[in-house]
N, C-alpha and C positions, 0 to 999 in steps of 0.2 A: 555217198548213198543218195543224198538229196539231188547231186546230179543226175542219176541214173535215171531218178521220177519224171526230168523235163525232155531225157531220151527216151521215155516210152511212147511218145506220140509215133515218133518216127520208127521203133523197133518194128511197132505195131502197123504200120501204113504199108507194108508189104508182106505175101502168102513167105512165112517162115522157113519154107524148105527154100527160099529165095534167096538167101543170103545165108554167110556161115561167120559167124562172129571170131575177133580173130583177137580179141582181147578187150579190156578195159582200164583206162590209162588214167587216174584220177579225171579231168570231166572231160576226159574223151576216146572214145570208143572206135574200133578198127572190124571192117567188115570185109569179104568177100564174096562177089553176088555170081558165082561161074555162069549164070545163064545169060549174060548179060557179052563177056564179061568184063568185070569191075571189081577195084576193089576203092575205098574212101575209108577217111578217120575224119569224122564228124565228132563237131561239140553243139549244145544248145546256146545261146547266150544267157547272160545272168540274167536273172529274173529282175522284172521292173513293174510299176503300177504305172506305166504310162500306159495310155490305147495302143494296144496294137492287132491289127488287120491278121498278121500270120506269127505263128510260132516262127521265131528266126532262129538260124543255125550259121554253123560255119564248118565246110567239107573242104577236103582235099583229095581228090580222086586218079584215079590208074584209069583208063581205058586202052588195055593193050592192042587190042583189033585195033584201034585210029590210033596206033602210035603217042598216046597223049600221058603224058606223067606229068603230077602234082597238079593238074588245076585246081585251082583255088576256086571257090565258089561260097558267097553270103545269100542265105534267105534272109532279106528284111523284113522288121517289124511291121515295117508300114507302105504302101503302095507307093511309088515315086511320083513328083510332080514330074511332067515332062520335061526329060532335059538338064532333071538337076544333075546337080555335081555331086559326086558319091566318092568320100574319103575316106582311107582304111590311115589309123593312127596304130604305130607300131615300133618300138623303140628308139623312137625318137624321130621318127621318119613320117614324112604324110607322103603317103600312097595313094594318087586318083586311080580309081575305079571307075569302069565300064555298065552301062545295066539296063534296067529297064523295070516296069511292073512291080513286083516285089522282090528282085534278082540283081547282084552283082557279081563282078568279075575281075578277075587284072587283064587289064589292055593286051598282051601277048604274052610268049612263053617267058620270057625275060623279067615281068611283073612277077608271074607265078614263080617263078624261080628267087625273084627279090621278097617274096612274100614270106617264103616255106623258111628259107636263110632265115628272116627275124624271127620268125614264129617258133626257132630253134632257140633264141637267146633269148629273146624278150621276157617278162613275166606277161602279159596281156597286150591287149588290144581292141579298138572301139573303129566302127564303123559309124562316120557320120552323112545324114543327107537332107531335104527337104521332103515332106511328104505330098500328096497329092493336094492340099489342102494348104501349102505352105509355108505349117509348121516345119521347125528343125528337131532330129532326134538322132539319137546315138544309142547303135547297139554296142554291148557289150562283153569280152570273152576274156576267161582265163587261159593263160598258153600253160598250164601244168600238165603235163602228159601229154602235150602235144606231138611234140620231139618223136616219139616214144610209137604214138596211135599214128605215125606218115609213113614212120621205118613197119611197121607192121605190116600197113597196108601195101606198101613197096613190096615187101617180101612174099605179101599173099598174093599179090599180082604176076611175081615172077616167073611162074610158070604156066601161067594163062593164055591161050591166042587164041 
C-alpha cells in the first residue's frame, strides 16, 4: 500500500481514460495506454531523504507500432553531470547505462534483454551516477512483482498495433 502512495504521482500525470491499468504487482504496477500505443510495468524507487531533483522510477515498456519490447527505461533522482557513468547494479552484475539529463537507458536491445532476465531473478536493484553537481547517488528498487507487472504488460500489448 505505501508503494502505491509514491505511484500516485505518476497515475495521476496523465488524463485517465489514457491508460488502462492492467494490474498491481506488489511495488509494481502494469499499464496499457491504446492511444499511444503502449503498454509499461513501472515501480517508483525506495524512498530516500537524499535531494532529489525528480521523483525517480523504473519502467519497462511495449511499443508495438516501433516494433520495441522490454525497453528498460530509469527516471533519476537527480540531473546528470555531463558524461557521467550511469550503472545499474543487478544480481550481481554491473550494467552501464546510457542517458542524459535525468534519464537512463541500456545501451541496445541485448542490455534491455540482459536487464529484464535479472530483474526476473534478482530481489532488487540500485542505479548508481554522479549528479550534476558532482555528487554520487544511488537510486534504489525492489524487483517483487516485477516478473509479474513485464508479463502483464507483454500480454496487454499483444494485440496492439
Amino acid at each position: 500500500m505505501r508503494r502505491l502512495l509514491f505511484l500516485l504521482p505518476i497515475l495521476l500525470a496523465a488524463p485517465a481514460i489514457a491508460r488502462d491499468s492492467l494490474g498491481m504487482f506488489s511495488g509494481w504496477a502494469a499499464f496499457r495506454d491504446p492511444a499511444a500505443p503502449r503498454c509499461y510495468a513501472i515501480a517508483m524507487a525506495a524512498p530516500s531523504t537524499m535531494q532529489r531533483d525528480y521523483q525517480p522510477y523504473a519502467d519497462v515498456a511495449w511499443w508495438p507500432r516501433q516494433g520495441v519490447r522490454g525497453q528498460v527505461h530509469f527516471r533519476l533522482s537527480r540531473k546528470l553531470q555531463p558524461n557521467a557513468a550511469i550503472s545499474l547494479s543487478i544480481g550481481g552484475q554491473r550494467i552501464p547505462l546510457v542517458g542524459g539529463g535525468g534519464d537512463a537507458w541500456a545501451a541496445d536491445k541485448r542490455g534491455d534483454a540482459a536487464i529484464m532476465a535479472a530483474m526476473r531473478v534478482a530481489k532488487d536493484m540500485t542505479v548508481s551516477a554522479r549528479d550534476a553537481g558532482g555528487r554520487g547517488f544511488t537510486n534504489r528498487y525492489d524487483l517483487s512483482g516485477a516478473a509479474t507487472a513485464m508479463d502483464a504488460a507483454a500480454v496487454g500489448c499483444a494485440d496492439l498495433r
